[in-house]
C-alpha positions as CSV (number, residue, x, y, z in Angstrom):
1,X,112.7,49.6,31.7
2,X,115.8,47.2,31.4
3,X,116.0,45.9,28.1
4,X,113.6,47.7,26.2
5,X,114.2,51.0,24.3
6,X,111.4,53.2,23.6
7,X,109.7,53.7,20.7
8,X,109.1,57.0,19.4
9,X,106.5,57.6,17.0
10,X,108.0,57.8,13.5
11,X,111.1,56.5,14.6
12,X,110.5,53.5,13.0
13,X,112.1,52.4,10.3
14,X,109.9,51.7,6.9
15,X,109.0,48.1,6.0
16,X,110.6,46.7,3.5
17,X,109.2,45.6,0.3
18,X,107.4,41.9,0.8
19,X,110.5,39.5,0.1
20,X,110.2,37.1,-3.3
21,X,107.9,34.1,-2.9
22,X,106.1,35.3,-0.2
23,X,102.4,35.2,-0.2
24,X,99.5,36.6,1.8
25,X,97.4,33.7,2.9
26,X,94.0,35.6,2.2
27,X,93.7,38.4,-0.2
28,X,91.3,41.7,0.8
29,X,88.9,42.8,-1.2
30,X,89.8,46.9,-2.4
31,X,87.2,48.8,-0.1
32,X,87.5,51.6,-2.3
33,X,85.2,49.9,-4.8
34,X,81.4,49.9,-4.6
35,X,79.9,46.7,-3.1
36,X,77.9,44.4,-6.1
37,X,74.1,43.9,-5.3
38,X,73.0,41.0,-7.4
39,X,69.7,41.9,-9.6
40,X,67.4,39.2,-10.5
41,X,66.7,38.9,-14.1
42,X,63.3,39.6,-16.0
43,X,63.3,35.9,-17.5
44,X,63.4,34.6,-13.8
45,X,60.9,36.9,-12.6
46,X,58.4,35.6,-15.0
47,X,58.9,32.2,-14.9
48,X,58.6,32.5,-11.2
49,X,55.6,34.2,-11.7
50,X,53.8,31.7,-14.3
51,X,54.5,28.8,-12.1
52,X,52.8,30.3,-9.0
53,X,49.9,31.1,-11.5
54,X,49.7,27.9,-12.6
55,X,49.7,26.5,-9.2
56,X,46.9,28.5,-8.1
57,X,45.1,27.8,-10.9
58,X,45.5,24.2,-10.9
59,X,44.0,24.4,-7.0
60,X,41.6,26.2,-8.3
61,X,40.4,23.4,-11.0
62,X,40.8,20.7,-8.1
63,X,38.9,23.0,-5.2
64,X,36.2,23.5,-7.6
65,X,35.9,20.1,-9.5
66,X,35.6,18.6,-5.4
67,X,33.1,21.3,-4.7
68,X,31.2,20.2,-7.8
69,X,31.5,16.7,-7.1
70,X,30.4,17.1,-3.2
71,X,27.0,18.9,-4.8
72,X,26.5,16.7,-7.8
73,X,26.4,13.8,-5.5
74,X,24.3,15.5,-3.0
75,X,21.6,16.5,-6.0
76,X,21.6,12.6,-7.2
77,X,21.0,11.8,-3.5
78,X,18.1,13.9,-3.2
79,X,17.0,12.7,-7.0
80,X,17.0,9.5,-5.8
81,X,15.2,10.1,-2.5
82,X,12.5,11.5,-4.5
83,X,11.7,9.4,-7.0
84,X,12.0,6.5,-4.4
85,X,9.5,8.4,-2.0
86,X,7.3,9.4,-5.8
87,X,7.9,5.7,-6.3
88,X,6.3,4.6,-3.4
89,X,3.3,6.6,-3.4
90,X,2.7,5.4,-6.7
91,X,2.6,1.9,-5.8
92,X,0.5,2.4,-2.4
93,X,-2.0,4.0,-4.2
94,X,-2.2,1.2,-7.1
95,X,-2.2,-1.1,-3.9
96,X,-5.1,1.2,-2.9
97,X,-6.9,0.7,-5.9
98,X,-6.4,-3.1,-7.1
99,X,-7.2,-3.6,-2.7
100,X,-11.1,-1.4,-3.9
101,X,-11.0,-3.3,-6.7
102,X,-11.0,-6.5,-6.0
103,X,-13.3,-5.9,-2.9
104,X,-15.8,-4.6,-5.4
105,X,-15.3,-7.9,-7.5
106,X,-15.8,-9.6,-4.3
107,X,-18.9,-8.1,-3.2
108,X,-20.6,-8.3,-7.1
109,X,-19.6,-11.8,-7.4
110,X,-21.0,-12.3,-3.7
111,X,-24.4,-10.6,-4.8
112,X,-24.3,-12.4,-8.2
113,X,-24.4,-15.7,-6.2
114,X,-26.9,-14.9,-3.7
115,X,-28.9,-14.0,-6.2
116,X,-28.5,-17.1,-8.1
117,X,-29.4,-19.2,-5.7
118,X,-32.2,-17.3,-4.4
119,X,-33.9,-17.5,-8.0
120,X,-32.9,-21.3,-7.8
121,X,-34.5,-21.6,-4.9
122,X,-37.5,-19.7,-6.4
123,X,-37.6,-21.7,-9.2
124,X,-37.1,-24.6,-7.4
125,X,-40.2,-24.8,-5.3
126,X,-43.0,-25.4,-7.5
127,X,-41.2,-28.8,-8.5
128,X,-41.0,-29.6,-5.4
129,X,-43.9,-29.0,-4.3
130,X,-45.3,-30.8,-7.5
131,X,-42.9,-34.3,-6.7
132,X,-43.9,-33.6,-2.1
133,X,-47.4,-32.0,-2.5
134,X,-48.8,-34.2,0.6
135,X,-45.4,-34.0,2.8
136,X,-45.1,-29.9,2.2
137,X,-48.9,-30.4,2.6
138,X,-48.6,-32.2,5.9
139,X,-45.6,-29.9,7.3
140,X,-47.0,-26.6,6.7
141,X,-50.4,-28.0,8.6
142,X,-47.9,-29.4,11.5
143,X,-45.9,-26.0,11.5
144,X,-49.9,-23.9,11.8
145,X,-51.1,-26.2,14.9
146,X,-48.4,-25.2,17.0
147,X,-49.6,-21.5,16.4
148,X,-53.0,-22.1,17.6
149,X,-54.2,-22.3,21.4
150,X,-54.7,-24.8,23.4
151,X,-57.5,-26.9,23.5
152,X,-58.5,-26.0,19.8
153,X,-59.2,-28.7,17.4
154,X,-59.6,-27.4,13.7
155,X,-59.9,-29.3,10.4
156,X,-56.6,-29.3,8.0
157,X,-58.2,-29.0,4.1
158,X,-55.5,-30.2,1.6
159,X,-56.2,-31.0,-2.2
160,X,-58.6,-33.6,-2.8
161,X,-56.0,-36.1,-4.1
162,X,-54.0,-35.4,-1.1
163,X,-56.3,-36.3,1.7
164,X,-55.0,-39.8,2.5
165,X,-51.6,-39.1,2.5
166,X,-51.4,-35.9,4.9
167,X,-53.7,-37.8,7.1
168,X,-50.8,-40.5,7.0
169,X,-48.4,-38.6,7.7
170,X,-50.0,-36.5,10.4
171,X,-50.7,-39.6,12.5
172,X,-47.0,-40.8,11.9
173,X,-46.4,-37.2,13.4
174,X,-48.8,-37.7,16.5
175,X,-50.8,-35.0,15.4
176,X,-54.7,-36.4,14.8
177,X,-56.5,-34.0,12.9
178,X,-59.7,-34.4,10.6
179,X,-58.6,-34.0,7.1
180,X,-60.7,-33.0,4.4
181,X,-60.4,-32.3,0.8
182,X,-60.7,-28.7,-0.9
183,X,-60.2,-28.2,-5.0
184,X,-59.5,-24.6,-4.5
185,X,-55.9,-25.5,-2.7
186,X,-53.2,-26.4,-4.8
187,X,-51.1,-29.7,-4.1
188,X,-48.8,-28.6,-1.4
189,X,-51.1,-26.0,-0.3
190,X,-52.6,-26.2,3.5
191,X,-55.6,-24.5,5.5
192,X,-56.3,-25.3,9.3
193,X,-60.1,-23.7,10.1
194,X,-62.2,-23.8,12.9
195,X,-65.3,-21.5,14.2
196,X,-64.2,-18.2,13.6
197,X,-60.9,-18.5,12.3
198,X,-58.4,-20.0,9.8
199,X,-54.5,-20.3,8.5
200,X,-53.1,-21.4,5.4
201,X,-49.8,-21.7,4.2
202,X,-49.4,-21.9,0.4
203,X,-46.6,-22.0,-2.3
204,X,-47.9,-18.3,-3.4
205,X,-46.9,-17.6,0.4
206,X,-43.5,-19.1,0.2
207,X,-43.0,-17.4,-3.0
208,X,-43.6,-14.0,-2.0
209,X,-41.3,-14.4,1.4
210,X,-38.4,-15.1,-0.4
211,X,-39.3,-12.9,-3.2
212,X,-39.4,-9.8,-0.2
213,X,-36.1,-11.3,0.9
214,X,-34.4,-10.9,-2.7
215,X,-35.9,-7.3,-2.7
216,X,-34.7,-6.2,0.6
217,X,-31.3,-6.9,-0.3
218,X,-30.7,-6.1,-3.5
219,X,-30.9,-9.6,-5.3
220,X,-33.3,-9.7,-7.6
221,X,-35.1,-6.7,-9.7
222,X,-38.7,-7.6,-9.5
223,X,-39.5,-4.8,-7.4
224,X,-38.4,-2.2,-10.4
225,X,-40.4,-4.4,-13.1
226,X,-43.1,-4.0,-10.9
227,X,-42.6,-0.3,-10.4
């Protein structure tokens, strides 16, 4: 080759020692040294360690105060439904009972009137039939003809003080009977007789109705005075 001489190994001359002021740009590390691993410290490892703790324990204290708050809620809840449900049981039954008894009030104070005015009634005839003897007279001998057949004419017997004034007020009536006087009848008592047969209506009658009435429902305890 023109221009070039060949090189021949160790033919070369020896470089020269660097020159003064000159610098490499990037120095190299000695490879004949051993390469420096870097070794964590004890005082790191632990403080590493007691933060993680911590952290775990501090999720632990949250996870289970949440847990614990989730159940304690759910307990009150079901606390609560209980004693509402306990609550109203409570209250329909006492509805229950004040319903029973004020019904039973009802009924007694129902009873306790009936029978009131059942006794009043009671009590109330003989004066009546003392201040109307000849119109109760007259009416019960009215009430008695329309029980009889037809055709039959009887004779009505009142109380001898009585005569003239049922006879009145039979006529007023349009009923024309024959009436006679009897001292065995009370004033207010009445008889209709006729051949083979006779009716009577008398206070002692009236009396006893309504005294079978009281009886039959409760009202009155002559029945057990009786017994």
């Amino acid at each position: 080759m023109d221009g070039f001489a060949p090189i021949t190994l160790g033919s070369a001359r020896p470089m020269g020692p660097a020159r003064a002021g000159h610098r490499l740009s990037m120095p190299l590390p000695d490879l004949r040294l051993p390469v420096p691993v870097p070794v964590a410290t004890d005082d790191a490892d632990a403080f590493d360690l007691d933060a993680l703790l911590e952290e775990v324990r501090t999720a632990a204290r949250e996870f289970g105060f949440s847990a614990g708050h989730a159940a304690g809620l759910a307990a009150a809840r079901e606390e609560v439904a209980a004693q509402m449900a306990n609550t109203m049981a409570n209250v329909q039954a006492g509805l229950a009972g004040v319903a029973a008894e004020m019904a039973a009030q009802v009924e007694a104070d129902a009873t306790a009137i009936a029978r009131l005015l059942a006794r009043a009634l009671d009590a109330a005839l003989p004066h009546a039939a003392a201040r109307d003897a000849a119109g109760q007279a007259a009416r019960a001998a009215a009430a008695m003809v329309t029980l009889l057949s037809p055709g039959r004419v009887p004779r009505c017997l009142v109380a001898p003080t009585l005569t003239d004034q049922v006879t009145d007020l039979l006529m007023a009536a349009g009923i024309g009977l024959c009436v006679e006087g009897d001292a065995t009848l009370p004033p207010g008592d009445a008889r209709l007789v006729w051949d083979g047969g006779a009716l009577q209506s008398s206070l002692a009658q009236r009396r006893a109705a309504i005294d079978e009435v009281l009886i039959a429902f409760g009202l009155t305890d002559k029945e057990e005075n009786a017994a």
